[in-house]
C-alpha positions, 0 to 999 in steps of 0.5 A: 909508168902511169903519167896523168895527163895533162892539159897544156892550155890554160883556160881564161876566166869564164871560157869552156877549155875545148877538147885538146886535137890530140889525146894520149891516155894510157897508151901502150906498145908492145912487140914480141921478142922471142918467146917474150915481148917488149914494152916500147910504150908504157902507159903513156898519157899525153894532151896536146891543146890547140895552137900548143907545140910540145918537145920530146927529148929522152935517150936513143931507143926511149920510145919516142919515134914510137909515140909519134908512130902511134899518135900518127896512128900509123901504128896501132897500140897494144892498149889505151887510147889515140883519140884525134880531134875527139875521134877515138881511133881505137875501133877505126878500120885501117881504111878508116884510120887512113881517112882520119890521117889524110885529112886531120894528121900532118906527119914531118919526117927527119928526111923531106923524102921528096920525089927528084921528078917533081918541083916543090909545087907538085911535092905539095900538089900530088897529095892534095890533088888526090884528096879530090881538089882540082888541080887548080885549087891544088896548085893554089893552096901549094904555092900559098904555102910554100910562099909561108914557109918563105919559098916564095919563088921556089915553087918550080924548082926540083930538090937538087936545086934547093938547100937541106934547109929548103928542103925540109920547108917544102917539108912542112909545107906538105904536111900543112896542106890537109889542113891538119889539126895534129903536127908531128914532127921526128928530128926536123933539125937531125940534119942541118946547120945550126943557123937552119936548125934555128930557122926551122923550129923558128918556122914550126913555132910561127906554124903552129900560133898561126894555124892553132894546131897541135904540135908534138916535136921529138928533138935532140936538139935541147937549144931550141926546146925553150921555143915550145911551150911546154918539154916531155921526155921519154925513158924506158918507154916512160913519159913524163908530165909536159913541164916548162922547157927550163925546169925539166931540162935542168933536171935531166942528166942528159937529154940528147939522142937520136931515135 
């Protein structure tokens, strides 16, 4: 399914529309199976502009953990082109895709897979510690972002102490901490309650204006896609053109699942 791209930022009359953080175009994943292959992506283009956060939604198995996996370039496509902040990952090395990820990619899991040893400052601290900045600058920076995501006062408390929805606020913090120009986020809302599912799209939206970076969210949750700027959803590997959040998602039989 061949998709043109399309840009979700429009420009103002007589500015220069600067080139998106993330860039999909024409991307595509294949595995082996047996004595064939299947197509996980197919021919996937997608831009994703500067202080623009887009939904994902599509059945289980539609492909898209592995748009995320590709546009994280943790995962490398068949064919097509990952372009990050005007990089165009295809012929990095893994050491220097590693680089590129640590220093322009914020990855939010569905699970903060947070160590049990560490408090919520040293969650934040270790990543950023071993990018070279003291540990001074380190703990810094973390505590100032665990005080945006409004865990001022949590900062030396341990994951058994905080809630799920605290939990996933270190999180974000984490994934904030490079300074990323990408976010990409898997089911952050999978689960928590209603009130903490709300209050976390709520959090990833303020991120996002606020940092002006480029934000893909996969999501179940239809409820809270009104809250992005612009919905996609994925079938059979296919995506289709980002579209307001009302009329795509009247349009669907049905835009739930899991991946």
């Amino acid at each position: 399914m061949s998709v043109t791209p399309a840009l979700l930022a429009t420009p103002t009359a007589g500015s220069v529309l600067a080139r998106p953080p993330l860039a999909l175009t024409n991307v595509t994943l294949e595995y082996p199976d047996g004595g064939g292959t299947v197509k996980a992506l197919d021919s996937v283009s997608l831009q994703v502009a500067a202080g623009q956060m887009v939904s994902l939604v599509g059945p289980s198995g539609s492909g898209k953990s592995s748009l995320l996996a590709v546009a994280a370039t943790l995962v490398r496509p068949t064919s097509g082109d990952v372009v990050i902040d005007g990089t165009n990952t295809a012929g990095l090395k893994d050491k220097e895709l590693t680089a590129l990820r640590r220093e322009k990619v914020g990855i939010i899991f569905q699970q903060p897979n947070l160590l049990a040893s560490l408090t919520a400052v040293e969650q934040l601290m270790i990543g950023h510690h071993l990018r070279g900045k003291s540990l001074k600058a380190a703990r810094s920076r973390a505590v100032e972002l665990l005080d945006l995501v409004g865990l001022t006062g949590a900062a030396d408390k341990r994951p058994h102490q905080l809630s799920g929805g605290q939990r996933q606020r270190v999180n974000i913090a984490r994934a904030l901490m490079g300074s990323p120009k990408v976010l990409l986020v898997d089911e952050p809302t999978a689960a928590l309650d209603h009130a903490r599912s709300a209050s976390i799209v709520g959090l990833l939206r303020r991120v996002t204006d606020e940092f002006k970076v480029a934000t893909v969210m996969v999501t179940h949750d239809t409820e809270f896609v009104p809250l992005t700027d612009a919905v996609a959803a994925m079938r059979d590997g296919g995506l289709s053109a980002p579209a307001v959040p009302g009329a795509l998602l009247n349009a669907l039989p049905s835009a739930g699942g899991a991946e």
